[in-house]
C-alpha positions in Angstrom: 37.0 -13.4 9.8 33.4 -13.2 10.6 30.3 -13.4 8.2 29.0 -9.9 7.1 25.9 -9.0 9.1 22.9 -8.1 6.6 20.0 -5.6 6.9 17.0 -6.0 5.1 17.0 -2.9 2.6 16.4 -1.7 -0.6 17.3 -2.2 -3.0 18.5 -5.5 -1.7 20.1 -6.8 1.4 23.6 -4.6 3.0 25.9 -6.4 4.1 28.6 -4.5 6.3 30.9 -5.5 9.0 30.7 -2.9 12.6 34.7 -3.7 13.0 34.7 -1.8 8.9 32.2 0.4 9.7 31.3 3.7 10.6 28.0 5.8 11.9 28.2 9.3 10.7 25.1 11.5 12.2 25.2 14.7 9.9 24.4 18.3 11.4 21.6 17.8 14.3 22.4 21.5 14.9 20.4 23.2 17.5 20.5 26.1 14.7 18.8 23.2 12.5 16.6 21.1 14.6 15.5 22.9 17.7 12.7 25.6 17.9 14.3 29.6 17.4 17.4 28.5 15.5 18.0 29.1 12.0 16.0 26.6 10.1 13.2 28.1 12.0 14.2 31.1 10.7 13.7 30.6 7.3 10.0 29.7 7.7 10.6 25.4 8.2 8.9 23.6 10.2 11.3 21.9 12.8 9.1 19.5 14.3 9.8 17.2 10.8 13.5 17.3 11.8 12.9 16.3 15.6 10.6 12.9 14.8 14.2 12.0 13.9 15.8 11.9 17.0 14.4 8.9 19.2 14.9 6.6 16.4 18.6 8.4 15.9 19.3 8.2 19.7 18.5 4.5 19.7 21.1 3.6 16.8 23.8 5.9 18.1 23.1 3.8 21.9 23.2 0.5 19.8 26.9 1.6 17.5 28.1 2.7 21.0 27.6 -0.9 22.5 28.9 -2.4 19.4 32.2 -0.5 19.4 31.7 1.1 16.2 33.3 4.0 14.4 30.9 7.3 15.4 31.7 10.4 13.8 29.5 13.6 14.3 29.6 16.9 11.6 28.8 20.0 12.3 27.9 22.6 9.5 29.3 25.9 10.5 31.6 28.5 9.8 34.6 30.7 11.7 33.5 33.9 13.1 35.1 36.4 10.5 33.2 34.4 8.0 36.3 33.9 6.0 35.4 30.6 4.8 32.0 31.3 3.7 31.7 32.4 0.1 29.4 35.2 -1.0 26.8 32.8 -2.8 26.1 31.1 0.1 25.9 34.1 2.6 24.0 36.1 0.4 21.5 33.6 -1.5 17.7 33.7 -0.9 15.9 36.6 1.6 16.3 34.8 5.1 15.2 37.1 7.9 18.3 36.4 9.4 21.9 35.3 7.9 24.7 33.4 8.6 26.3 35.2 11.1 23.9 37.1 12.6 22.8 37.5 16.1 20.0 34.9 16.7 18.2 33.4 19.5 21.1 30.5 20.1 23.7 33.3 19.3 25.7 33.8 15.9 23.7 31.7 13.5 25.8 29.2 12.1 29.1 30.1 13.8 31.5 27.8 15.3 31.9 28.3 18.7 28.1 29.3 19.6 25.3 27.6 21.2 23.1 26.9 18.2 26.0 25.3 16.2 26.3 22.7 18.5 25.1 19.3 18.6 21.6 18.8 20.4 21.7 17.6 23.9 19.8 13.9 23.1 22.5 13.4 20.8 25.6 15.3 22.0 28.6 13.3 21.0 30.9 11.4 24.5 35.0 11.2 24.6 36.3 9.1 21.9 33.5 10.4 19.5 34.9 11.9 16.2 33.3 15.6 15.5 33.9 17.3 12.0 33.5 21.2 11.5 32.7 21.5 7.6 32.0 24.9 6.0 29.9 23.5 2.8 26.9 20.7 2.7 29.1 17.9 2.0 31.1 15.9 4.8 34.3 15.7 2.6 34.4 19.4 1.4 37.2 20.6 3.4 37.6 18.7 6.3 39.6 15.9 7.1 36.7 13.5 7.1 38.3 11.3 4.3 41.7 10.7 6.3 39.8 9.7 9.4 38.0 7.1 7.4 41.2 5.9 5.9 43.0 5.8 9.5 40.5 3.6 10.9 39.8 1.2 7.8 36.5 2.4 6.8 34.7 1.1 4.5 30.8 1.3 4.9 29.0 4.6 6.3 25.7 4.0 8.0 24.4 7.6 7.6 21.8 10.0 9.3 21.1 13.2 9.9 19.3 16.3 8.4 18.8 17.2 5.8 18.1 14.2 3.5 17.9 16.3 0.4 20.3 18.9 1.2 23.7 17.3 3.2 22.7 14.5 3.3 22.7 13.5 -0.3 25.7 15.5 -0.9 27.8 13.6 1.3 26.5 9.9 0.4 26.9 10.8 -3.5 30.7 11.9 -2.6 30.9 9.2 -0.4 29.6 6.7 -3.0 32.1 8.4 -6.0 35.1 7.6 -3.1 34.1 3.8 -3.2 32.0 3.5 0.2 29.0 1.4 1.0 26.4 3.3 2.4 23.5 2.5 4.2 21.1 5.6 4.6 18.3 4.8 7.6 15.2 6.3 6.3 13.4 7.0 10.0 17.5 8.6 11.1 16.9 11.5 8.1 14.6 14.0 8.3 13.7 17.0 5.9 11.3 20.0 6.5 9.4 18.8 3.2 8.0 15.7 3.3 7.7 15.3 -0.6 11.9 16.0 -0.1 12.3 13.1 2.2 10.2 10.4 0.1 11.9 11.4 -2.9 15.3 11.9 -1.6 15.2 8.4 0.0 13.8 7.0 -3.2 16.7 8.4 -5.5 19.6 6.6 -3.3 18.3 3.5 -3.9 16.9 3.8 -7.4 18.5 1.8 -10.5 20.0 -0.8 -8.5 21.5 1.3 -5.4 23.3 4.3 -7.4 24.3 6.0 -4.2 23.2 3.1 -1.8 20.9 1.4 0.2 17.7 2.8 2.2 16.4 0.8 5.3 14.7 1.8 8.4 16.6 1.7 11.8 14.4 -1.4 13.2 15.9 -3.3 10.5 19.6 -1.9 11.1 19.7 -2.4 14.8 18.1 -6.1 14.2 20.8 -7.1 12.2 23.4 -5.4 14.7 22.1 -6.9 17.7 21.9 -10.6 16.5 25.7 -10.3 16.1 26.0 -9.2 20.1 
């Protein structure tokens, strides 16, 4: 058995091994990222979500080459709406709802062009892409039996947002026993206070969700193994 490799986090060093190990990229939605979807609609800023994806696209190129785990999620729900409860279709005074006709077609609806992946990061065959209906990656998907099929046991996680799915799914992920490295430069929020706190409460007292490390240090650790 090989040595661990280790990153250069906080609040100490990760260790993980890529054979054990997974990338999970969490909801870069068109709806969520790109200009006219629904994140857009409720008054964000997208531009903070998109700084994300060159460092994203270089550590999804670098798990690729390593053989690693990827897995993609997609927030989103089925046309009839039948799995999205009332609270969360009806809170706050969006100009436009879940399930309404927007510019990239139903908003937040399985099946339509803004509830896809974006293009920079669409996922190739082999990839592992998980439809979930609430914020965190476990809630009602199958996410935790594809971990357990391929002998997961350390998440390297990205996506959008940090505050919002992203925390949700590391905490769950942290209760279930995994190890997970969260890349600070591979999250993005549309509030910038959101991010640096967000990042800073994973790693506080000791790791209590996990570790925090940029990609440059991720990929440096991955690539001395190749």
């Amino acid at each position: 058995m090989s040595d661990p490799l280790l990153v250069e986090a906080e609040p100490y060093a990760y260790a993980f091994d890529p054979r054990h190990t997974a990338l999970l990229l969490i909801d870069m939605q068109r709806d969520f990222v790109e200009p006219g979807g629904f994140g857009e609609t409720l008054g964000n800023d997208v531009s903070m979500l998109q700084q994300v994806i060159a460092p994203l696209r270089d550590v999804l190129d670098g798990a690729r080459k390593a053989g690693m785990t990827v897995i993609h999620t997609r927030e989103g729900h089925l046309p009839d709406l039948s799995d999205c409860p009332p609270a969360k279709l009806n809170r706050g005074a969006p100009s436009m709802r879940i399930g309404d006709p927007g510019p990239k077609g139903r908003i937040l609806i399985r099946g339509e062009y803004g509830h896809d992946i974006i293009d920079e990061l669409a996922p190739i065959e082999g990839e592992i892409v998980i439809d979930k209906p609430g914020k965190g990656a476990f809630y009602a998907t199958d996410l935790a039996q594809v971990l357990q099929a391929g002998d997961i046991r350390s998440l390297i996680v990205t996506g959008v947002t940090t505050e919002v799915c992203v925390h949700t799914t590391v905490r769950e992920a942290n209760d279930r026993g995994y190890e997970c490295l969260v890349l600070s430069d591979c999250v993005g929020s549309y509030f910038a206070e959101f991010q640096r706190y967000g990042l800073q409460m994973i790693a506080a007292q000791g790791g209590i969700f996990g570790w925090v490390a940029p990609s440059v240090n991720y990929l440096k650790a991955l690539e001395a193994r190749s």
